[in-house]
C-alpha positions in Angstrom: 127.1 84.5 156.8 126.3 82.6 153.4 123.3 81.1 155.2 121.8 84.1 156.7 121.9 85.5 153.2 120.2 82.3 151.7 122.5 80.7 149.9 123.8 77.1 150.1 127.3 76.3 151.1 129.3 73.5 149.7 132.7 72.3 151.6 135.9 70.6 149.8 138.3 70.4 151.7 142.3 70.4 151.1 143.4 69.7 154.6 140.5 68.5 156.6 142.5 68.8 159.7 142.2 72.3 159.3 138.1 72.4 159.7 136.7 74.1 162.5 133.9 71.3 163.1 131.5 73.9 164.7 131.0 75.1 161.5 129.3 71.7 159.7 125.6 72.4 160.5 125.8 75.1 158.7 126.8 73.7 155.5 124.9 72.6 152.7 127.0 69.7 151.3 130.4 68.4 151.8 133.0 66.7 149.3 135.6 64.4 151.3 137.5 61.3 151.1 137.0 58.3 153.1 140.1 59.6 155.7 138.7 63.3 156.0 134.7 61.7 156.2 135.7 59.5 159.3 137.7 62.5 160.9 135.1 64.8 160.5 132.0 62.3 161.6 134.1 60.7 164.2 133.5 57.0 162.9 136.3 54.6 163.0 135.2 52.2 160.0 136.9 51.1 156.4 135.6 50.7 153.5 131.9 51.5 152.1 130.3 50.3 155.6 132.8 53.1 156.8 131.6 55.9 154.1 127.9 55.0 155.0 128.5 55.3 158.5 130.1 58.6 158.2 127.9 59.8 155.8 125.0 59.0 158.0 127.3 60.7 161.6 127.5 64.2 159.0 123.5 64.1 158.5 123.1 64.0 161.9 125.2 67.0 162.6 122.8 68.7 159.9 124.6 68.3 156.6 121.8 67.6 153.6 124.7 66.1 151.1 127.9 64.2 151.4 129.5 62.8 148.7 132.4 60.5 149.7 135.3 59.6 147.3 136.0 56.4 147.1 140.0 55.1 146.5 138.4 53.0 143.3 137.4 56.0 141.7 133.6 55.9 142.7 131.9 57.8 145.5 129.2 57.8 147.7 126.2 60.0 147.3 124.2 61.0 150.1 121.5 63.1 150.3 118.8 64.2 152.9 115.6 65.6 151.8 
């Protein structure tokens, strides 16, 4: 509904268990942590190679920005566009 309207959605999730994953290309940008970013992009890796991988499996699926949360307090910004 928020995209039909024109505006931009932006998904953090508490329980990423919980998203219906039909709804991602519609979002804007996502905020997850390494766990919820390989659930959601269906990648199995650790890590930063992991992040990027998953980062890179949620642009394909039509997301413009993911940024990742890494456990050492950084994240990883992604951003299509």
């Amino acid at each position: 509904m928020a995209r039909r309207c024109g505006l931009r959605c932006v998904l953090d999730p508490s329980f990423a268990d919980r998203i219906d994953l039909r709804c991602l290309p519609g979002l804007y940008a996502v905020t997850l942590n390494p766990e919820e970013a390989r659930r959601l992009a269906g990648t199995g890796s650790d890590g930063i190679e992991g992040a990027r991988k998953a980062a890179q499996a949620l642009a394909d699926q039509g997301i413009a920005v993911m940024c990742i949360k890494l456990s050492d307090g950084s994240c990883l910004l992604r951003h299509e566009g």
